[in-house]
C-alpha positions in Angstrom: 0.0 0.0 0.0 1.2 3.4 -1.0 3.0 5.6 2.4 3.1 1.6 4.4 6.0 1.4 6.4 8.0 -0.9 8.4 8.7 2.0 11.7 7.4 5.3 10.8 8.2 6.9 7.2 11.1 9.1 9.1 12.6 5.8 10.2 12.6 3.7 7.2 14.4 6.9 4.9 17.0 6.9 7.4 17.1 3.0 7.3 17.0 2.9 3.7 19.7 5.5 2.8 22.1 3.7 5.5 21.5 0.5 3.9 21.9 1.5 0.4 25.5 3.2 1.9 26.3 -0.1 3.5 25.1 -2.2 0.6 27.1 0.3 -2.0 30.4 0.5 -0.1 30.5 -3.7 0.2 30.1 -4.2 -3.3 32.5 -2.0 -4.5 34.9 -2.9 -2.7 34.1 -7.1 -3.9 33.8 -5.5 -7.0 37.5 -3.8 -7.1 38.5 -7.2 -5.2 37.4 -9.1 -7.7 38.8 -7.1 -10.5 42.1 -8.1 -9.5 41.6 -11.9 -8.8 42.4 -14.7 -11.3 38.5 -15.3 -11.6 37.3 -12.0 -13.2 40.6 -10.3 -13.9 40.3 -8.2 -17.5 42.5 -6.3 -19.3 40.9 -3.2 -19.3 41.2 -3.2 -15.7 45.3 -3.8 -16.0 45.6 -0.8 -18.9 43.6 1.3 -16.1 47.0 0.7 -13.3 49.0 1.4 -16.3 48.0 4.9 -16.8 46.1 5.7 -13.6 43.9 8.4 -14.6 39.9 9.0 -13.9 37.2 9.9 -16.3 35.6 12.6 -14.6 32.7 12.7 -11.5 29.9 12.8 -14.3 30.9 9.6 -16.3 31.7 8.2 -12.7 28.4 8.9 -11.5 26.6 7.3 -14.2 28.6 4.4 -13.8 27.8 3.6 -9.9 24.1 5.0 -11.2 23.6 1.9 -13.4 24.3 -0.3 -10.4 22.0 1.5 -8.4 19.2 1.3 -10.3 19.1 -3.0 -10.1 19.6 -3.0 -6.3 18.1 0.1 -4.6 14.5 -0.9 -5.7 15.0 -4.0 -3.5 13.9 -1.3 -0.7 10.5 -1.3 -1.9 9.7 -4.9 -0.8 10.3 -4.0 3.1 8.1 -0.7 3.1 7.5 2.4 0.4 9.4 5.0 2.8 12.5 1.9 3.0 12.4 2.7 -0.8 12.6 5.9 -1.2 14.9 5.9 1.5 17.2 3.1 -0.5 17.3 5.1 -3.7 17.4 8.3 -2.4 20.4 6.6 -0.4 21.7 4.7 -3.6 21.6 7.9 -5.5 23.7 9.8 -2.2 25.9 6.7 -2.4 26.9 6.5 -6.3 27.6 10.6 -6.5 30.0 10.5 -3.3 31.6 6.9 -4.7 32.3 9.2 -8.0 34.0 12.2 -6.4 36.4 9.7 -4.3 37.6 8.4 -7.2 38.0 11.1 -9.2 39.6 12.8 -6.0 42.0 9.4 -5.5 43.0 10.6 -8.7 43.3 14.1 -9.3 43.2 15.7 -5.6 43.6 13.0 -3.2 44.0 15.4 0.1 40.5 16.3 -0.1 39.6 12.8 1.1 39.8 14.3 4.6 37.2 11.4 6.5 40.1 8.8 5.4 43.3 9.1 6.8 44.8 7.2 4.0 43.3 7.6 0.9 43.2 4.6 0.4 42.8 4.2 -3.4 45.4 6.7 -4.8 47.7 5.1 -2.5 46.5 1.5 -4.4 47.4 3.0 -7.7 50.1 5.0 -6.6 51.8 1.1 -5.5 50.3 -0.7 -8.1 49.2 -2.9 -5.5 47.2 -6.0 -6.5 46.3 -8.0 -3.3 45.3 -4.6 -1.1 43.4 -0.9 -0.2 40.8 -2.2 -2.7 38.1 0.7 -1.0 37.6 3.8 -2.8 35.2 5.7 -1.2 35.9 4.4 2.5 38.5 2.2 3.9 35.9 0.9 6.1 35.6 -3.2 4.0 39.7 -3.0 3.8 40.1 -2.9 7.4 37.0 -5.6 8.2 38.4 -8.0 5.5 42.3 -7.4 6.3 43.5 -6.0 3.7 44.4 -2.6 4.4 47.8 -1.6 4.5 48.9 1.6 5.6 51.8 3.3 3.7 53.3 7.0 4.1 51.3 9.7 2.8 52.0 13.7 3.2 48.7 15.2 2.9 48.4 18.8 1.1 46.6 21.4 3.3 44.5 22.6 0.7 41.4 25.0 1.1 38.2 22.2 -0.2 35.7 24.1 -1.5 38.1 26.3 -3.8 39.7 23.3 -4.9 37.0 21.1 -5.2 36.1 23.7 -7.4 38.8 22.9 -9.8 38.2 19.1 -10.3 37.4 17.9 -13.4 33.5 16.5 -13.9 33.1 15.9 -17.7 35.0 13.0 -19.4 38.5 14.8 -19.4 40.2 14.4 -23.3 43.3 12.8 -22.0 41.4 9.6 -20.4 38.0 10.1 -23.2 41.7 9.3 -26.2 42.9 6.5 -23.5 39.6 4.8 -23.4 39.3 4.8 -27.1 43.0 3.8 -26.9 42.4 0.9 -24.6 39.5 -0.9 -26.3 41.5 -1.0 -29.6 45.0 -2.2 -28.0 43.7 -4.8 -25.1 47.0 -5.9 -24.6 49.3 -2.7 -24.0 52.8 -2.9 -23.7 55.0 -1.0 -21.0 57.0 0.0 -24.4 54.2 1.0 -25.8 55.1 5.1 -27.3 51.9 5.9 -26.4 52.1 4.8 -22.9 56.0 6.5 -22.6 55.2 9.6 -23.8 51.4 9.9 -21.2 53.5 9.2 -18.2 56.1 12.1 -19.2 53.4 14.5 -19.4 51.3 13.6 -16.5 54.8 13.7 -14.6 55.1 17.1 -15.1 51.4 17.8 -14.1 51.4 15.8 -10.8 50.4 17.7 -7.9 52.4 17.9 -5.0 49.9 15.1 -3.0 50.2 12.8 -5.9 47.3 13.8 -7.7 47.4 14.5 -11.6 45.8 17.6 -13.7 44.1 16.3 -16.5 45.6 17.4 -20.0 43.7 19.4 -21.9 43.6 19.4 -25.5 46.4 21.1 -26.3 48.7 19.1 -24.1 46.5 15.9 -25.6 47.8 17.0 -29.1 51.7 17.3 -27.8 51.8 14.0 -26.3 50.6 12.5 -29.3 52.5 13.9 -31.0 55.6 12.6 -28.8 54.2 9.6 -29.2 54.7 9.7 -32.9 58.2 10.6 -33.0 58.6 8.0 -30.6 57.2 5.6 -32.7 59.3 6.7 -35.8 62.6 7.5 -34.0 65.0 4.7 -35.7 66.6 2.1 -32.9 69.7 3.3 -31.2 72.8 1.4 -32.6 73.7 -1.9 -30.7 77.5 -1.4 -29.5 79.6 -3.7 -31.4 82.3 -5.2 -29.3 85.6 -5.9 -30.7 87.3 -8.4 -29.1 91.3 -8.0 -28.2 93.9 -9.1 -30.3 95.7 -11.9 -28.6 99.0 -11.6 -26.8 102.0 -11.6 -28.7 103.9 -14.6 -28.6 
């Protein structure tokens, strides 16, 4: 019946947008998890840790959105209010999820409610078997596999800088997506790969985060990446063995 609920309508919001947070932060962390196990390991996945750049909060948040639409409407089965509450929740859920991984990325100091963050300093590691959270550390520490490493936090003022993270699909990771689907296997010699990291160097932040290139810098690493690709081999060193003693 429309307005039934389990407690009172107050109750079962609050219930249903802390159960869609619970429900959201388990599975992406299993889903991360998982990502890096033998069982559902893909490639794309890999090429990701290879370059280690977000596509922006909005194509984030449509990702986490898609997840939320199959599970939060489980909420209506307890009460109506439980499911509002659950997709109001799984909404609240999939937008913060975005922002800490585009933050992990980009700005990983204004992560201030973990004292790690705990997925920059996954990528930053290139660790496989731990710190699979990304909005919370909170599944990391319950399943044991949180590892705390150094980190120098920035003291940065939030609200300025949040205003200067990037929330459209950024044309630096929009060209490695594209690049990524049509080269599934990527190699670490790759001229592509070579000349990204040398750019993105020179853009990190000084708490590990990267700025985005834009398109001109996009067009200038390509471009690297060409003469890269065209440079001829350096010349193998010949050795000449020593004449023998003389007798």
């Amino acid at each position: 019946m429309l307005g039934w609920s389990l407690f009172t309508p107050v109750l079962d919001v609050v219930l249903g947008v802390a159960g869609a947070f619970f429900v959201g932060t388990l599975v992406e962390y299993w889903g991360h998890r998982l990502m890096h196990s033998k069982l559902v390991k893909g490639v794309i996945h890999e090429n990701h840790h290879l370059l280690g750049i977000a596509q922006g909060v909005g194509p984030e948040f449509w990702v986490y959105v898609k997840g939320a639409v199959v599970f939060s409407p489980v909420g209506f089965l307890v009460s109506f209010w439980g499911g509002v509450g659950a997709v109001t929740g799984s909404l609240a859920f999939a937008f913060v999820a975005a922002l800490s991984h585009q933050l992990s990325h980009e700005r990983p100091s204004l992560l201030w409610w973990q004292p790690m963050p705990v997925h920059h300093i996954h990528h930053r590691y290139n660790e496989q078997t731990v710190n699979f959270g990304i909005s919370t550390d909170l599944w990391d520490r319950v399943f044991r596999t949180y590892r705390p490493r150094p980190y120098e936090r920035e003291q940065l003022p939030f609200v300025a800088t949040l205003r200067t993270i990037t929330w459209a699909m950024p044309a630096d990771a929009q060209y490695w997506d594209d690049y990524v689907r049509e080269t599934p296997a990527i190699s670490a010699k790759a001229p592509e790969l070579k000349a990204f990291r040398r750019a993105l160097t020179a853009r990190r932040h000084p708490d590990g985060g990267v700025k985005h290139l834009a398109a001109p810098q996009l067009a200038a690493v390509l471009a690297e990446a060409e003469r890269l690709r065209t440079a001829p081999p350096p010349p193998v060193p010949v050795s000449i063995p020593a004449p023998p003693p003389a007798a």
